[in-house]
Every structure is written in C-alpha cells, then in structure tokens.
N, CA and C of each residue as an Amber inpcrd file, in Angstrom:
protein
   276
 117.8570000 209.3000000 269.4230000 117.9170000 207.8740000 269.2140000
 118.3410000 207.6120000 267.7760000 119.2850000 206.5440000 267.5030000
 119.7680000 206.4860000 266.0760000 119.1320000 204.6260000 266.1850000
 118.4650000 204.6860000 264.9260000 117.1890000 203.4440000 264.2180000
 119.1820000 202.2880000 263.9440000 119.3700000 201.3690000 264.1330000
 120.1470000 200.2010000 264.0500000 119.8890000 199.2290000 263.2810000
 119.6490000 198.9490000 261.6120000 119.0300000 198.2250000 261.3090000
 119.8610000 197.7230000 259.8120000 119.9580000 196.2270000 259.2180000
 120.0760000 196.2990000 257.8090000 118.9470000 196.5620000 256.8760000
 119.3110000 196.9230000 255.5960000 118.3290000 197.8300000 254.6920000
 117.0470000 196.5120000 254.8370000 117.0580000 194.8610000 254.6720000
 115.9470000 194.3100000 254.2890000 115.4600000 194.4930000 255.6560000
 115.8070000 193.8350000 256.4360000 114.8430000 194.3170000 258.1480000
 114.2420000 196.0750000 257.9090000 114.6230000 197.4750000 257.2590000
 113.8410000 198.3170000 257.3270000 112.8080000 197.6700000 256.0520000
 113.2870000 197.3340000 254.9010000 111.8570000 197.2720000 254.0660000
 111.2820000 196.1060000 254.7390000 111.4490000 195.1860000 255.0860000
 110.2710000 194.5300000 256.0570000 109.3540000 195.1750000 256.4290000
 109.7640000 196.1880000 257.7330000 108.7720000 197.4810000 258.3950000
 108.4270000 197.8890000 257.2220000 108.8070000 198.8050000 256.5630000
 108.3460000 199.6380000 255.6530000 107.2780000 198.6200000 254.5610000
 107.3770000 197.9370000 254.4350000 106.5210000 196.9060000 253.1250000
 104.8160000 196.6290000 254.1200000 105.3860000 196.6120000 255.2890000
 104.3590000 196.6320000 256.5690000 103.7300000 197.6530000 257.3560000
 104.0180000 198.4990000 256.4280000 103.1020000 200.0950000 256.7580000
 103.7620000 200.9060000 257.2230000 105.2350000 200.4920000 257.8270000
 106.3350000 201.8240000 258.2540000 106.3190000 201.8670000 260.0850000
 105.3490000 201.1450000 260.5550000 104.8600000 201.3060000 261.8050000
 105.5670000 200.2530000 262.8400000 106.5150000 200.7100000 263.5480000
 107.1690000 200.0240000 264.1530000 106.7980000 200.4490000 266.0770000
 106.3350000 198.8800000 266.6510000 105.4010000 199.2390000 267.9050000
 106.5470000 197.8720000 268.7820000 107.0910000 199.2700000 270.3060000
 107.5350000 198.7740000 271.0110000 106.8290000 198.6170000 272.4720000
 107.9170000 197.1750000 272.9830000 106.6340000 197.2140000 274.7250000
 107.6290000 196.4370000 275.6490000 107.4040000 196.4200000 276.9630000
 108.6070000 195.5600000 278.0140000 107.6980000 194.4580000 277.9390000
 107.9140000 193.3970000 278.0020000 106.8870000 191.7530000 278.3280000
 107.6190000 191.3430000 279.3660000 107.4700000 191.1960000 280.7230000
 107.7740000 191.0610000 281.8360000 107.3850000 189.8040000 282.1650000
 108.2430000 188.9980000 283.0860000 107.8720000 187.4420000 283.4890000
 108.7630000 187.2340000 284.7160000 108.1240000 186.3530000 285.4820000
 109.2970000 185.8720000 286.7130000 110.6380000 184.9430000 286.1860000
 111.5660000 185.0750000 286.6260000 112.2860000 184.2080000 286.6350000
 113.1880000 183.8260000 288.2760000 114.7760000 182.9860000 287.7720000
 114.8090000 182.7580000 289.1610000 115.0490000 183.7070000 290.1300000
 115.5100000 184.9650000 289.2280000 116.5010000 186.0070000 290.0440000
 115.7500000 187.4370000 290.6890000 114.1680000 187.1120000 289.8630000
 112.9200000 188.0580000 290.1340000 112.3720000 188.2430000 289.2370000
 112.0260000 189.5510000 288.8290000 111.4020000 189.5240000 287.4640000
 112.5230000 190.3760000 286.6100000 111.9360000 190.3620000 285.5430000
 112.8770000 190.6890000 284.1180000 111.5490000 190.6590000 283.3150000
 112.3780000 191.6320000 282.4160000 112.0170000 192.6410000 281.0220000
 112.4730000 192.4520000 279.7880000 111.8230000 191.9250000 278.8200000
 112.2870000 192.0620000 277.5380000 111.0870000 192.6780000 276.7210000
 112.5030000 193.0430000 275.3070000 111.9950000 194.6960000 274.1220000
 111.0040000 193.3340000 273.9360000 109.8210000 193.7550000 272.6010000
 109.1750000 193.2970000 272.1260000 108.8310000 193.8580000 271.1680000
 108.7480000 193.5360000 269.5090000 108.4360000 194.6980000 268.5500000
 107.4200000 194.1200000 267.5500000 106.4680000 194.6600000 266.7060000
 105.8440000 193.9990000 266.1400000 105.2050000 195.6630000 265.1130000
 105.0760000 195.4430000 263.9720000 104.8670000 196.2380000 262.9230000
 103.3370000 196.3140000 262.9590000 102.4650000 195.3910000 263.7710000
 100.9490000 195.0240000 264.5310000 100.5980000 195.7460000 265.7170000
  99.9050000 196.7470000 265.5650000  99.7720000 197.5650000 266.6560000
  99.1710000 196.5300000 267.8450000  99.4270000 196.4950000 269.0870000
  98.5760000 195.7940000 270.0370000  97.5550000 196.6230000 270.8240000
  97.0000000 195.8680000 271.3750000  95.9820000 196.7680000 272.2600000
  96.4960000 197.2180000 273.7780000  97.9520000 198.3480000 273.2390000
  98.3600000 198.9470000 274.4950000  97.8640000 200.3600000 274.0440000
  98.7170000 201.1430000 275.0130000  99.0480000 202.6970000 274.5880000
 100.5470000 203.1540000 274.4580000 100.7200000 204.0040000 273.1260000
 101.7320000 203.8930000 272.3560000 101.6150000 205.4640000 272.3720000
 103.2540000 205.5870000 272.4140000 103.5160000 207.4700000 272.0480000
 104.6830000 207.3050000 271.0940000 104.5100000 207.9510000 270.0270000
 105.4970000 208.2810000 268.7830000 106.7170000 208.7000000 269.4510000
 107.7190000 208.0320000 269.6550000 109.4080000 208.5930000 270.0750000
 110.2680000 208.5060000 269.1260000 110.1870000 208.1050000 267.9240000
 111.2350000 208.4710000 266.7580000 110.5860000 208.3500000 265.0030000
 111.1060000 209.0080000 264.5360000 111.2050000 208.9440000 262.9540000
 112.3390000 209.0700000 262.4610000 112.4190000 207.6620000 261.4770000
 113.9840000 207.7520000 260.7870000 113.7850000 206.8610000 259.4720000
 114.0260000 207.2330000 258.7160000 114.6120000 205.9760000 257.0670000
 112.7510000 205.9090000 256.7600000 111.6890000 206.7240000 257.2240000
 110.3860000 206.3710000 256.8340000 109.6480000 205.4440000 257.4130000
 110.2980000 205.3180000 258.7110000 109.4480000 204.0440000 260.0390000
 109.5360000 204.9940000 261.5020000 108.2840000 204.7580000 262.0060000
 107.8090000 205.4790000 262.9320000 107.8870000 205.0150000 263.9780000
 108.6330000 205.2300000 265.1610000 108.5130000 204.3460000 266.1880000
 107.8150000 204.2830000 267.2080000 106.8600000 203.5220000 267.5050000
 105.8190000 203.9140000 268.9130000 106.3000000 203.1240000 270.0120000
 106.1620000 203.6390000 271.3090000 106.8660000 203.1600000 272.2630000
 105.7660000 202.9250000 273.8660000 105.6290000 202.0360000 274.5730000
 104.4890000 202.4100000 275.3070000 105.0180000 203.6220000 276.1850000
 104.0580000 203.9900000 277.2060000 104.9680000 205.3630000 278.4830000
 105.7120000 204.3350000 279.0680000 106.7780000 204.7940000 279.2900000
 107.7280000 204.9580000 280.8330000 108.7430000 204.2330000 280.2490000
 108.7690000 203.9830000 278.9620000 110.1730000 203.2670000 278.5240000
 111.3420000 204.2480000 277.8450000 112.3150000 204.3060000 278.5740000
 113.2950000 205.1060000 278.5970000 114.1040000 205.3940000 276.9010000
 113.5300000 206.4410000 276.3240000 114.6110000 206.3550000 274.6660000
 115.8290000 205.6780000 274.6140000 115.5170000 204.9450000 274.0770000
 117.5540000 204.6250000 274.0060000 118.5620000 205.3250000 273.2180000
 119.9610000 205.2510000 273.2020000 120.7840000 205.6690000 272.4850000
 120.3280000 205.3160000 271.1300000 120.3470000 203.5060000 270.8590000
 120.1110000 202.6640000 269.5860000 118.9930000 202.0290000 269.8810000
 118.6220000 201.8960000 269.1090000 117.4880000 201.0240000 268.7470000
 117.6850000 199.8570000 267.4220000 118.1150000 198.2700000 267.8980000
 118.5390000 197.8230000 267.0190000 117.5190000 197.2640000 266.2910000
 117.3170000 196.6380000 265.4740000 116.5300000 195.4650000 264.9820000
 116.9780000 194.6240000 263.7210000 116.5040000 193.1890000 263.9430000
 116.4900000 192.6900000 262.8240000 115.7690000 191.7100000 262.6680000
 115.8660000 190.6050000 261.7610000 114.8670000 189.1460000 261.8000000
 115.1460000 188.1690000 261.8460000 114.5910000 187.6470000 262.7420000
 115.7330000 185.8600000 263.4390000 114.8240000 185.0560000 261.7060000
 115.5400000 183.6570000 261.8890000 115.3150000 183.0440000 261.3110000
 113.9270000 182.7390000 260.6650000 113.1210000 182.8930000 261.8110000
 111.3700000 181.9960000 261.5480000 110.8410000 183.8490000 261.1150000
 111.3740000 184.5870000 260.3060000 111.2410000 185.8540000 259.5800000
 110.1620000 186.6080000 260.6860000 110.4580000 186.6310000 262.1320000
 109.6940000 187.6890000 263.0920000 111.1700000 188.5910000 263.8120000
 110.3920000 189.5830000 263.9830000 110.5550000 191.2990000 264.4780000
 111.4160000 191.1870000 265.5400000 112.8250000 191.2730000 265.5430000
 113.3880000 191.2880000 266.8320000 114.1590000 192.7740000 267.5660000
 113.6270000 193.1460000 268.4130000 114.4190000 194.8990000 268.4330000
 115.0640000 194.5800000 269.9960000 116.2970000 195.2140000 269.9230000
 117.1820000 195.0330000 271.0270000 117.3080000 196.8370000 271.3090000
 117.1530000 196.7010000 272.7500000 117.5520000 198.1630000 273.3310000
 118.9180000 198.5560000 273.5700000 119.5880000 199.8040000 273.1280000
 121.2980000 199.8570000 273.2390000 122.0180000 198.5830000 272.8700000
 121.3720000 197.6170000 272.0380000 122.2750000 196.6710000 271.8230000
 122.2370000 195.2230000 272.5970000 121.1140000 195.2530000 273.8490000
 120.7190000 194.3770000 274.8340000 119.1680000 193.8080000 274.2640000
 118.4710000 193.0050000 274.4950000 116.9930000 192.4570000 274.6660000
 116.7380000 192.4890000 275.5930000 117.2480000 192.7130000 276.5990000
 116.9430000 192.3480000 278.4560000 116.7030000 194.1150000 278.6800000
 115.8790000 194.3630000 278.9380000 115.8840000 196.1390000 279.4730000
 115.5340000 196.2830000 280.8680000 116.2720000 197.3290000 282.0190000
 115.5300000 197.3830000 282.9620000 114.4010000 198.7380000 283.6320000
C-alpha cells in the first residue's frame, strides 16, 4: 500500500500521535446499502489491526477491509480527516 497524502494533512496525523484509524460506515440508500472509508487519528471503540507504516503514521484498519493499492487522505475545509480508498470514498 503506498500512504497518498500532502506534507500538512501528514503533520496533522503526526502532530496527533501518528495514529491513523480506518472503518466502512455503512447506511441504506436507494440502490441498497453502501460503504464509506472513515478515518479519524481517535481511536474508536472497534477492533483495529496495524496494515501499514509509512512517513511515521501507522495505519489501523478494522478486519475484512481489503489493503488498497493507495490510501489517500486529506482535510476538507471544516479541518476533519478525510481518507479515500484507491482514490474512491465509496468502498465495496
């Protein structure tokens, strides 16, 4: 997996302990259900397995979510955590 990121989105993570925590957040919509990344430098109360180290940020991932090629991220406007899988937010 190669980390996708500009340098201030990594010192963000990194200024925030280095700990970068991924998860699917699943919801109905019209077409069935759907999956989107979710990232937060705040561990939640899932279960998380270490799937990458790169630039000094650690990536935890819950089970059954498939490594990606990329792993993008960056920070929308209102300065929160946005990580896109291969380049998508929608994962299936």
């Amino acid at each position: 997996m190669r980390l996708v990121a500009e340098q201030r989105t990594l010192q963000l993570v990194a200024d925030q302990g280095g700990e970068l925590y991924l998860w699917a957040r699943g919801f109905r919509c019209c077409a069935g259900r759907s999956y989107v990344l979710e990232a937060s430098t705040r561990r939640p109360d899932l279960t998380f397995d270490r799937i990458h180290e790169e630039e000094g940020i650690a990536v935890w991932a819950t089970p059954g979510l498939v490594e990606p090629d990329e792993l993008h991220l960056d920070v929308d406007r209102r300065g929160e955590l946005r990580a896109f899988w291969n380049g998508q937010s929608w994962i299936g």
